[in-house]
C-alpha positions, 0 to 999 in steps of 0.5 A: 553656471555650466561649470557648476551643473558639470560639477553637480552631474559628475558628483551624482554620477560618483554618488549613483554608481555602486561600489563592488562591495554594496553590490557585492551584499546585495546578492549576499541579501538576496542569496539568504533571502532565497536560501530561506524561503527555500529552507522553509519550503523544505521544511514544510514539504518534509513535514508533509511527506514524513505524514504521508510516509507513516500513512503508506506503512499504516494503510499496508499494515491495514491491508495484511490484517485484512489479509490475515483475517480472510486466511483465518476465516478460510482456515476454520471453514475449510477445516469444519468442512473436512470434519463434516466429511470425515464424520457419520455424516457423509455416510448418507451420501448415496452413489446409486440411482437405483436406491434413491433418485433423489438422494443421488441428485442430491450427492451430485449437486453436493459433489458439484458444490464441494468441488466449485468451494475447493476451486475458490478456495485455492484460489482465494489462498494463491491470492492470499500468499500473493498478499502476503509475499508483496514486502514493503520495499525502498524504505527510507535509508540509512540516515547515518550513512546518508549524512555521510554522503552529503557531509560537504553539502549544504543544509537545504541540498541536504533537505532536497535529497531528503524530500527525494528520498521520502518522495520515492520511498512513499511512491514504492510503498503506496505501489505495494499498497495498490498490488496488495488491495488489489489481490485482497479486492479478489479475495473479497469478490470470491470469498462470498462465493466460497461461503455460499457454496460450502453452506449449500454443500452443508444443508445438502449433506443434512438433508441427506442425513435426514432422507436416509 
């Protein structure tokens, strides 16, 4: 009796204790397992970053056309404005109290209002050119010279440094966006300004034209 359960303990003992090479594909199984959700999670996260990536170049392309808009509207109002000046025009503008009191009030304010618009002006262009001088910055790299680089790694290292590479290429990009909305938000906040200062300076000067 005692002698059979003997047997029967170290038969199971045998059979129980795994040899080295069952232990040694389990951790094969479980590498592959881990490789493989690790390779889908890089796959899903590259799918995700090449999105936003394309979306970072579209919204800085957004804010240049923007940009570009606001220059060329700057552009014809101000060369409007030195049309008006260099024409009949400015010729009603009257320097001497003693002549008309009124219209040198009037050539006051205009002069008042020219002034202020040229000012905002050349702000509104300095912060245009800052607009323009910001350059998109950490692109992607060189994916020939990046396979290089990493020819003895593995395929999911290979796809870690690429969601690195995305991840900061994405982030300079998305600061170039902000430093570039930032100084298009100035321009919007003076522009109106600019406007109605130069259209005030215009109904003057015909009103001037029609007093004199």
């Amino acid at each position: 009796m005692i002698h059979n359960s003997f047997n029967r303990l170290v038969s199971c003992k045998k059979d129980c204790v795994p040899d080295s090479n069952t232990v040694e594909d389990n951790e094969n199984l479980n590498n592959n397992i881990d490789d493989g959700e690790w390779e889908a999670k890089y796959d899903i996260s590259i799918s995700i970053l090449k999105e936003e990536y394309f979306q970072c170049i579209q919204r800085i392309r957004n804010v240049d056309e923007k940009a570009n808009k606001y220059l060329l509207v700057i552009s014809i109002v101000i060369t409007g404005l030195f049309v008006v000046l260099s024409s009949s025009a400015a010729d009603s503008l009257v320097f001497d109290h003693l002549e008309s009191i009124t219209a040198f009030l009037l050539t006051l304010l205009f002069i008042v209002t020219s002034l202020f618009s040229l000012i905002l002006g050349v702000l509104i262009f300095k912060s245009l050119l800052d607009c323009f001088e910001l350059i998109e910055s950490k692109k992607i790299n060189n994916i020939e010279e990046l396979l290089k680089n990493t020819v003895k790694l593995d395929s999911n290292k290979y796809k870690g440094i690429l969601v690195t590479v995305y991840q900061a290429s994405i982030n300079s990009m998305n600061q170039t966006a902000t430093n570039k909305q930032n100084h298009i938000r100035k321009v919007s906040n003076k522009i109106r300004y600019f406007i109605s200062l130069l259209f005030t300076s215009l109904v003057i000067l015909i009103v001037l034209k029609i007093i004199g």
